[in-house]
Every structure is written in C-alpha cells, then in structure tokens.
C-alpha positions as CSV (number, residue, x, y, z in Angstrom):
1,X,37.3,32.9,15.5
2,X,34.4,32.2,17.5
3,X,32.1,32.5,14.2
4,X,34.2,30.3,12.6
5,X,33.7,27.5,15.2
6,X,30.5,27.7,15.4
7,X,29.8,27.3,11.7
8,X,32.1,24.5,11.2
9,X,30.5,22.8,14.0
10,X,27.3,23.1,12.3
11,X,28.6,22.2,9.2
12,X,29.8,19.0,10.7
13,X,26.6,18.4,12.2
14,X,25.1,18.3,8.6
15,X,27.5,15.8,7.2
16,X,26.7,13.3,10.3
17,X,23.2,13.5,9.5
18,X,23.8,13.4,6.0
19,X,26.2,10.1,6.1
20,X,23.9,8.8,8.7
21,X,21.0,9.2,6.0
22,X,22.9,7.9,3.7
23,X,24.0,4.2,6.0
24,X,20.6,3.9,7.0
25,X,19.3,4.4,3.5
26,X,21.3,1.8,2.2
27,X,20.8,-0.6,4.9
28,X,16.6,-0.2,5.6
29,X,15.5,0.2,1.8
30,X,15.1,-3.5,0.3
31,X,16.9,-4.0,-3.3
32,X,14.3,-2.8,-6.0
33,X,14.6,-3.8,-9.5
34,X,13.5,-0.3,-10.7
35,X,17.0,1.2,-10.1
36,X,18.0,-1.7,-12.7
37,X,15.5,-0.4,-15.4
38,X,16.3,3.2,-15.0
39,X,20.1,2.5,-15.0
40,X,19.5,0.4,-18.4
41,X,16.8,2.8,-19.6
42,X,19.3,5.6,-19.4
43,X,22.8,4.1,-20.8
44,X,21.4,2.4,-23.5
45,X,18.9,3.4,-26.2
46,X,15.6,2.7,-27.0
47,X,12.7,3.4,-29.4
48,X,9.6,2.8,-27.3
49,X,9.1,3.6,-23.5
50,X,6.9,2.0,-21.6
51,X,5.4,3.4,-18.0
52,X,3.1,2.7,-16.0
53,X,1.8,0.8,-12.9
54,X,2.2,-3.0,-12.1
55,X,-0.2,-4.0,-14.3
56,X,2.1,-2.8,-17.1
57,X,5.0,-4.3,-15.4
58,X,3.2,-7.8,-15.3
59,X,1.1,-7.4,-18.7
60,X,4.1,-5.8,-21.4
61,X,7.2,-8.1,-22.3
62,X,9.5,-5.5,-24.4
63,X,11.4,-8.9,-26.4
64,X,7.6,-10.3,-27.1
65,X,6.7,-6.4,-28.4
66,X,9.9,-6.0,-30.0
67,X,9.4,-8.9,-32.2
68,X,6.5,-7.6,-33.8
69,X,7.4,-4.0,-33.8
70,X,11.2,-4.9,-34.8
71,X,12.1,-1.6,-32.4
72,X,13.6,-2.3,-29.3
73,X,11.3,-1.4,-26.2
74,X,11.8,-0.8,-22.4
75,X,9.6,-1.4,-19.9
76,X,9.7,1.1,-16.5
77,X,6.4,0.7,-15.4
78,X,6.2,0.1,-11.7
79,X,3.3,-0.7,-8.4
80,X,3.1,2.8,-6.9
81,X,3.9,4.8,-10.0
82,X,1.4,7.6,-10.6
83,X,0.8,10.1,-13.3
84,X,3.9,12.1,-12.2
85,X,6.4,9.6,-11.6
86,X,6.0,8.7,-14.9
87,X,6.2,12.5,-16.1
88,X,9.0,12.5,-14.4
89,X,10.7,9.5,-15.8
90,X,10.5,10.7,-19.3
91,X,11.4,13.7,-19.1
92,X,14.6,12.6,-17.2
93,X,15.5,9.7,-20.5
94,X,15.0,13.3,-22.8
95,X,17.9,14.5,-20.8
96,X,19.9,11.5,-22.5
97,X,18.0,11.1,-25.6
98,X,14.4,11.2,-27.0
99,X,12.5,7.8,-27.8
100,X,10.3,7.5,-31.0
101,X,7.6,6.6,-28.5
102,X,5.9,6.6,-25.1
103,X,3.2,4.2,-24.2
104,X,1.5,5.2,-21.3
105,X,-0.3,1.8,-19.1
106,X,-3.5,3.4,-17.8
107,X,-5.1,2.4,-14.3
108,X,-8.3,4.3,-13.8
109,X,-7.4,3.5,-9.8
110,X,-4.4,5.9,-9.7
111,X,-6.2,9.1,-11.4
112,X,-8.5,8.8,-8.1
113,X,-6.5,8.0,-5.3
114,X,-3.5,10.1,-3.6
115,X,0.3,8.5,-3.8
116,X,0.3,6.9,0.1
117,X,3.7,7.3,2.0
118,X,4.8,4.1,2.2
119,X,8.2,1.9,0.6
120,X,7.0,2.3,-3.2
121,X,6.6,6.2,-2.6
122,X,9.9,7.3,-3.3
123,X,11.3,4.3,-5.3
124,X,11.6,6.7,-8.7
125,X,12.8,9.6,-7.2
126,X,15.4,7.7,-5.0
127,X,16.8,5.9,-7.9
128,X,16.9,9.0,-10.5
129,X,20.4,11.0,-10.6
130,X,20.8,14.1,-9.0
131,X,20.0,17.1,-11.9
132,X,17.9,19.9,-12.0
133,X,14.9,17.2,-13.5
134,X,15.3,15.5,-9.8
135,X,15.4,19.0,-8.0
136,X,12.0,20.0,-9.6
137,X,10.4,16.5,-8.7
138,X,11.4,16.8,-5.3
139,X,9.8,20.4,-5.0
140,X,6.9,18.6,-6.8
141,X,6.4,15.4,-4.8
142,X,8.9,15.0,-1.7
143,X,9.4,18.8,-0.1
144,X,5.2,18.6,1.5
145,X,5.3,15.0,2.9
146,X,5.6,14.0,6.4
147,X,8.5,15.9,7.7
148,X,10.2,12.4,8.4
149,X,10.7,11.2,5.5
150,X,12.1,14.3,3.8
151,X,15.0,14.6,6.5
152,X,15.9,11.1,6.9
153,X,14.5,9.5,4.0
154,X,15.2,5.8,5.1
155,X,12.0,6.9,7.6
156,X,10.0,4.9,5.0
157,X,12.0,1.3,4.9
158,X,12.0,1.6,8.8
159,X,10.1,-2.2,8.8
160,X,13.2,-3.2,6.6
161,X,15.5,-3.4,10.2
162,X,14.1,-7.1,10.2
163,X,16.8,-8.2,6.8
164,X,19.6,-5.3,7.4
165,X,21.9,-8.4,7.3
166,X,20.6,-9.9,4.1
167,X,19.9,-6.2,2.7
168,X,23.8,-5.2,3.2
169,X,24.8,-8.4,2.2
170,X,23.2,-8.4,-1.3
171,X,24.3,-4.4,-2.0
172,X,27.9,-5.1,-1.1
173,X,28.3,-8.2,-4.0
174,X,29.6,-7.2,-7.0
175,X,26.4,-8.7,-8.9
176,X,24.9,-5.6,-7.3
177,X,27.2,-3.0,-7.8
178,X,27.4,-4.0,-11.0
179,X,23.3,-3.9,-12.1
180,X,23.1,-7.6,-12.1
181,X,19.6,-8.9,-11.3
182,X,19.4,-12.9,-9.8
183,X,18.5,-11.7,-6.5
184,X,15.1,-10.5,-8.0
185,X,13.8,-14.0,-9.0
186,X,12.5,-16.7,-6.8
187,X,9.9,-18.9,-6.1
188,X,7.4,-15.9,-6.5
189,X,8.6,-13.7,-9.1
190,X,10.8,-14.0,-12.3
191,X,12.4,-10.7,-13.8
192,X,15.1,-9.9,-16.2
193,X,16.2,-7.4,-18.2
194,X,13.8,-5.5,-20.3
195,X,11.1,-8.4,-18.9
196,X,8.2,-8.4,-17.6
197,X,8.0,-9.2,-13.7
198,X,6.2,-12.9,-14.1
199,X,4.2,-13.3,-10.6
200,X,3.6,-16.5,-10.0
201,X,0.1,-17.1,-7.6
202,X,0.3,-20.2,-5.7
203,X,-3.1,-21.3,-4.1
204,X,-3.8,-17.9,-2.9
205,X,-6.3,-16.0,-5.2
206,X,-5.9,-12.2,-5.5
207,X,-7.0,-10.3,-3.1
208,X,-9.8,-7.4,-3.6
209,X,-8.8,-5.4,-0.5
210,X,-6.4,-2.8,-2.2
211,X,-8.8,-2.7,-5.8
212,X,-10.0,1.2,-6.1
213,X,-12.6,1.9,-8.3
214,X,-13.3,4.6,-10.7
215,X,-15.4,7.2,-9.4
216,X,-15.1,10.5,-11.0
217,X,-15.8,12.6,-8.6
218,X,-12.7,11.3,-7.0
219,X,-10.6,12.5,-9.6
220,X,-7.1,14.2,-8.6
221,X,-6.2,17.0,-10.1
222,X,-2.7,15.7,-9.5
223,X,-3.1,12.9,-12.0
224,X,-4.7,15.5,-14.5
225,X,-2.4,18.0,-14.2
226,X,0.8,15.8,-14.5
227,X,-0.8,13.5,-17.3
228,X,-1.2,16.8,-19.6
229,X,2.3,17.5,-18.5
230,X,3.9,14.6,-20.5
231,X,1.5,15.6,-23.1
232,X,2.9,18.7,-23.3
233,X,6.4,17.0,-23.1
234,X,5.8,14.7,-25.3
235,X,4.6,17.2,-28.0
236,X,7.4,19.3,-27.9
237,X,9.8,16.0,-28.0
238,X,8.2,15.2,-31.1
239,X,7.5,11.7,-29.0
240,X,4.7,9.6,-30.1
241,X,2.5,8.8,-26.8
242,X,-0.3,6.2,-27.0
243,X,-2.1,5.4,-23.6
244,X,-3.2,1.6,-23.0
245,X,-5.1,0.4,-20.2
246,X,-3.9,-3.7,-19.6
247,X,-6.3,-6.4,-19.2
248,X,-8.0,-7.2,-16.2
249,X,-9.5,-10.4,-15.0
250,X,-12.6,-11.0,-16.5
251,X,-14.5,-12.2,-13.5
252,X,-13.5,-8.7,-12.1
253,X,-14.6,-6.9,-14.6
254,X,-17.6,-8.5,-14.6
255,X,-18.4,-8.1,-11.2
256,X,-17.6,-4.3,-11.1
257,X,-18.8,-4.0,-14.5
258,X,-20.8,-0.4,-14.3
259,X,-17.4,0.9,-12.7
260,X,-15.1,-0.1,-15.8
261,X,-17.6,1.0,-18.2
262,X,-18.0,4.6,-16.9
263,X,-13.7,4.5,-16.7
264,X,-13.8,3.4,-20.1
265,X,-16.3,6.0,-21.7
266,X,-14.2,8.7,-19.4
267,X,-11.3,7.9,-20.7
268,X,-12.2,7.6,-24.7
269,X,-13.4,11.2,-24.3
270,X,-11.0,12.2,-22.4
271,X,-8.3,11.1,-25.2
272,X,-10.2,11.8,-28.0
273,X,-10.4,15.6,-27.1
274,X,-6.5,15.4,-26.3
275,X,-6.0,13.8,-29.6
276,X,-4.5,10.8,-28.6
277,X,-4.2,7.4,-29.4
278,X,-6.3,4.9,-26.4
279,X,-6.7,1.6,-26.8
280,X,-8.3,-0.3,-23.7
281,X,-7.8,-3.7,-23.6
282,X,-10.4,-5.0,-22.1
283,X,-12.9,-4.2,-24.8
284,X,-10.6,-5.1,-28.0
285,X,-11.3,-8.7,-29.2
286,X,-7.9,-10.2,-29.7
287,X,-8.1,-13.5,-31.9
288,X,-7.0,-16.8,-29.4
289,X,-7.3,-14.8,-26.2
C-alpha cells in the first residue's frame, strides 16, 4: 500500500509539471505562422516542397512559381531553420505522402554556424505531431541542450511574459484554432497561405550585425551530415531535390565579394560530386532584373 502511494504520488507530480509545461507553453511562446504551413503542408497535397531559411521565406512565392510550373508548390522555409530541420520536415510530409520535388534554399551562413538556443530553436519541432519521425528529432536536436529547455520547454519564450494577455487572447479565437492567419500581417509583414512573408523596411536599412560569412573551415559537420541525409531521403523517395541559393543584395555582395565567391565555387563542387541540380542566384543573369 505504501508502494502504491508513493508511486501515484510521483505520478501526480509528473502530470503537474507536465500541464504546467503545457499552460506556460501556450501562454510564453508567441503565435508563429510555421505551425500554419506545416498544418497545410501536411493535410493537403502538393507537388514541390520548398525549405529553407528566411531568405526562402521572403524570396519564393509558391502562386507566382506555380504559374509557371502549373504544379502547386508550398513554401516551409523558415529564419532559424538549419540543415536538419529541414531533414526533418520532409521526411515527416513522406509520412503523409511524397512530393514530386524538394527545393532546398541554400544559405552558406547556416552550414558554418551552430543552431543558438533561442525562440526560433524549437519552432519545427514544437509544431510537428507526435510520431516516431518527432521522437528521433528530439534524440537528434532537443535531448543535449540546456537542461531547461528540455524540461520545461516554454524556458525559451520566457521574454514572451511581457504579451501573455495578447498571446492567450489570440490562441483562444476561433480564427486560431481554426489555422486562420490575419494576426500575422501588419504594418511590418504581410503573409498568407502558401505566400511569401513580404517584409516591409521602413527607413531602417538592414542591419549587418547577425550576417555570417562563409568560411570553410567553419563548416559543421552537422549541416553535412544532415544535408546528405535528405539526400539519401530523397533518393529513396524517388523525390526530385534541387538546391537554390536566393538572391542577396548586390551591394552586399559586392562588399563581401571574395566570401560569396569561395561559397559559391564550394558549393558547385560540392553538388556536382553529389549529382545534384544548384543553381545560385546571384550569378544567373535573369532578363529585367
């Protein structure tokens, strides 16, 4: 009797951390569209995947795409996302159903740099469903970091106590609940579904602060071994993956010139010898641009 006590009182300790987690989760962590794309990404159907980082998110329009490729095209590229969160991503939509295609937005800054813990670090693997795909990515990505954030997970959004009120207000609308996505635009930003995220700059040019340049000898073995990994995945998909790398400014590109040069000869060896399809962006002549 005694044993059984003292187990169901540990028992209901767990579930008061774990409903604890789960009310400070939903009131510290902002609204993110992401959990829109991947809900939309995996109940519907579609041809050609995008992923990738913000310059993806900003750069690709899936309805302009789609009217040239006449396919239909989502876009779940994202600030923050690394080699494998996007691994990840795919290989949870094969779950569902296999696109014809991935296209793979390349930023030379996240194949030398570490993920940082910090809001955007989780965002993919909050927002994916529990299944054995999540299980692995946590033993991948989550299980190592600071022991915070792996217990209580709203450790992260801890700045967020500044809007609990208009946090807990938007998630409890129906719009919400429902995937809807007006709360995402205003005077900054314009999304929609399958969209692009339009960021509108308003006297404030961008800032250099967070740029990373290529350096090989930086290079994560991380980002390599997780990039081969949707490879791989793709390969025995039958999936189509081309790897793009967006347009920069040119005024950047001129003034770290020697940097994106080296990327870009690293890079076309790199995908030649892996047999796959690059096209960088920033050295293609493109009539009217």
């Amino acid at each position: 009797m005694h044993n059984f006590k003292r187990t169901a009182g540990i028992i209901s300790f767990l579930l008061v951390i774990v409903c604890m987690n789960e009310v400070l989760l939903l009131a510290l962590k902002p609204c993110n569209f992401f959990r829109n794309d991947i809900y939309h990404a995996r109940t519907e159907q579609y041809n050609d995947i995008f992923v990738g980082t913000s310059h993806g998110k900003a750069g690709i329009h899936p309805g302009i795409v789609d009217e040239i490729t006449g396919k239909k095209s989502m876009n779940l590229c994202l600030g923050g996302e690394y080699p494998i969160d996007s691994y990840f991503i795919i290989k949870e939509l094969c779950r569902k159903y296999i696109p014809e295609r991935v296209i793979y937005e390349l930023d030379p800054g996240y194949w030398v740099t570490k993920p940082s813990l910090g809001p955007d670090y989780a965002t993919v693997y909050e927002e994916l469903p529990w299944s054995g795909v999540k299980l692995e990515y946590f033993n991948a990505k989550m299980k190592d970091i600071d022991f915070r954030a792996t217990l209580f997970p709203w450790y992260v959004y801890r700045q967020g106590y500044r809007n609990i009120l208009t946090t807990l207000r938007t998630k409890l609308t129906r719009e919400y609940m429902n995937y809807g996505d007006s709360f995402y635009r205003n005077e900054k930003e314009a999304y929609g579904h399958r969209s692009a995220v339009s960021i509108h700059r308003t006297n404030m040019p961008k800032s250099e602060e967070n740029l990373v340049l290529w350096d090989e000898r930086k290079l994560e073995e991380e980002s390599i071994e997780y990039f081969e990994k949707l490879v791989q995945l793709c390969q025995d998909k039958g999936i189509d993956l081309i790897v793009i790398t967006a347009p920069i400014p040119e005024e950047t590109r001129e003034k770290y010139a020697d940097s994106y040069e080296k990327a870009d000869e690293y890079f076309r060896e790199y995908m030649k010898k892996e047999g796959i399809v690059y096209y960088n962006f920033n050295e293609i002549e493109i009539e009217g641009f």
